[in-house]
C-alpha positions in Angstrom: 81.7 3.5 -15.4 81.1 4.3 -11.9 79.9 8.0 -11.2 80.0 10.3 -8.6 78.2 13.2 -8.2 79.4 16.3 -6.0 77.5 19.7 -4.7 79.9 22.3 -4.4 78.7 24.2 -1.7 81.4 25.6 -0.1 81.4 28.7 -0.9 81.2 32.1 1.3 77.5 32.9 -0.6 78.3 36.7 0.4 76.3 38.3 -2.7 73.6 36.0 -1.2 73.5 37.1 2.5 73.5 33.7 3.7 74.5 30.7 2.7 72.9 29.3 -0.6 72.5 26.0 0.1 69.8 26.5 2.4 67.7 29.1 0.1 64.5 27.9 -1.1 63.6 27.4 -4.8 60.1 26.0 -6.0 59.5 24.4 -2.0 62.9 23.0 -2.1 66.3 23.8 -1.3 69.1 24.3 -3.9 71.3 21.7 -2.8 67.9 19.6 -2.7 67.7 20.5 -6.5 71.2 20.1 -7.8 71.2 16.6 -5.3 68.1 15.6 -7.4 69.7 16.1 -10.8 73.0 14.5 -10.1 71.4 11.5 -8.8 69.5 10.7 -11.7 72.9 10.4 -13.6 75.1 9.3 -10.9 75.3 6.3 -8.2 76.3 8.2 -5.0 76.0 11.9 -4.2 78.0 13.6 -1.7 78.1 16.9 -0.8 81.9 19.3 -1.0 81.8 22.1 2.0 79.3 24.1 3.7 77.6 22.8 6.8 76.6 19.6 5.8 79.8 18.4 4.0 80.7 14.7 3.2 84.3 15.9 2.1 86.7 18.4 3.9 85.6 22.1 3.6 87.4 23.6 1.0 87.2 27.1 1.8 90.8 27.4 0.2 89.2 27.4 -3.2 87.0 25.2 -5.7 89.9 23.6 -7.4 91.9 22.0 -3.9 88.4 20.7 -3.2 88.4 18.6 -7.0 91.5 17.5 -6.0 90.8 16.4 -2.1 87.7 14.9 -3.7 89.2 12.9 -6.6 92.2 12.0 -3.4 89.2 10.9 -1.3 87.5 8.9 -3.7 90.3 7.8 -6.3 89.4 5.7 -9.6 85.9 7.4 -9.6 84.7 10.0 -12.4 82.6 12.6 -10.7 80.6 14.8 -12.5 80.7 17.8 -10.3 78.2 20.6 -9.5 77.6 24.0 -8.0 75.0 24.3 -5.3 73.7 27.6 -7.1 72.0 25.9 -10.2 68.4 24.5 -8.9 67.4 24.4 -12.3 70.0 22.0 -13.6 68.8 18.8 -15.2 69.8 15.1 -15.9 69.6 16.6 -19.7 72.4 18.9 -18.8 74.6 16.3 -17.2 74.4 13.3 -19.4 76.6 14.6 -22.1 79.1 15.6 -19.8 79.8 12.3 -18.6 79.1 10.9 -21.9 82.4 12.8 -23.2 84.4 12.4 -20.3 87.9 10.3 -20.3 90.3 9.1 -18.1 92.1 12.3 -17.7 89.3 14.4 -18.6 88.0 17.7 -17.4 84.7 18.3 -19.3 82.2 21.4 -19.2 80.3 23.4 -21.3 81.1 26.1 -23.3 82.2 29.2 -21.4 80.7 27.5 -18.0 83.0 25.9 -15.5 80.2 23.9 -14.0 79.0 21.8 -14.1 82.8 19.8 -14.7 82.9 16.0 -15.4 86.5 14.7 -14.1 87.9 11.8 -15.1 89.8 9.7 -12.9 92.9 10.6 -13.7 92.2 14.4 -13.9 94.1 15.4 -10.3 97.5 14.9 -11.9 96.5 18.4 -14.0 95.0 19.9 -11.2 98.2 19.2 -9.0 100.4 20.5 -11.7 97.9 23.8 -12.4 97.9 24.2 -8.0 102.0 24.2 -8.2 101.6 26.8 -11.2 99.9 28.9 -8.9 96.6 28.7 -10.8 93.2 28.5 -8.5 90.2 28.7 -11.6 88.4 25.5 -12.2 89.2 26.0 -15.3 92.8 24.7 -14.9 90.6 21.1 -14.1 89.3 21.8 -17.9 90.3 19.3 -21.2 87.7 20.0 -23.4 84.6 22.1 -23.6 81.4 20.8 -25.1 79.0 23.7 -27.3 75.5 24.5 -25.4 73.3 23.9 -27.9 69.7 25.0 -27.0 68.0 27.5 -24.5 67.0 24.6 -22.7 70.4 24.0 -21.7 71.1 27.2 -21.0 68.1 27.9 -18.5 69.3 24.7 -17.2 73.0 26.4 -16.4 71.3 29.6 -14.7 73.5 30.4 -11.7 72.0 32.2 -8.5 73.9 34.2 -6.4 71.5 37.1 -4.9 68.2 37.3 -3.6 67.3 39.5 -7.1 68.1 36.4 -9.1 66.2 34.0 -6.9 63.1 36.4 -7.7 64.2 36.2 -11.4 63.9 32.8 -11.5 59.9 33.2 -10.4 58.2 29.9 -9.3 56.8 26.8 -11.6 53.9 24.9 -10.3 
């Protein structure tokens, strides 16, 4: 199975005061991080919005940009990411794509993203868009249990400059 892996970084990063993808984390940038992670699992990374975007901007909402992404790149599964988790791992990915079908839309428990979508996963994301329904979760099949604190920490989400200083810095 071919994989692709996508950064969602289109987002309006307004908690953040600028834009996310550019804030640094451990002497790198999150979308340098989440880029890292996704290409250990998958064989071509591209990156969904924001400045440097290899698909269209989709400021309209994350769930038009699955479905312009599985359009642009059809017969593909991508395993899909958030620009605001620079401590996400290849752990953290692996089962997703491990459990994800044809049709699927695979995540962990209570977390949207990171999202495995099967190929054939835009025909539900086309029906849940003429419902009227925006949530990435609409993209959702099945939801896998997070089993550790490892995979948890891995999960973290940053939105403000308080969490960044959460996070602290690893050597």
């Amino acid at each position: 199975m071919q994989v692709l892996g996508a950064i969602l970084a289109g987002g309006r990063s307004s908690r953040m005061g600028r834009d996310k993808a550019g804030v640094v984390v451990d002497g790198l940038t999150m979308r340098e991080h989440v880029r890292r992670a996704l290409a250990e699992v998958c064989d071509d990374v591209v990156v969904v919005g924001g400045d440097v975007a290899d698909i269209d901007d989709p400021r309209q909402g994350p769930l038009p940009a699955l479905l312009a992404l599985l359009q642009a790149r059809p017969g593909r599964t991508i395993l899909v990411a958030p620009v605001d988790q620079p401590r996400l791992t290849a752990a953290a990915l692996t089962p997703l794509v491990a459990a994800c079908g044809d049709d699927d839309g695979v995540c962990w428990a209570d977390e949207p993203l990171p999202l495995c979508l099967g190929p054939g996963a835009g025909r539900r994301i086309e029906a849940a868009l003429a419902r009227g329904e925006g949530r990435v979760f609409s993209a959702i099949t099945r939801q896998l249990p997070l089993v550790d604190d490892d995979l948890r920490a891995a999960l973290v989400n940053v939105n403000t400059p308080a969490d960044v200083a959460a996070l602290g810095s690893r050597s």
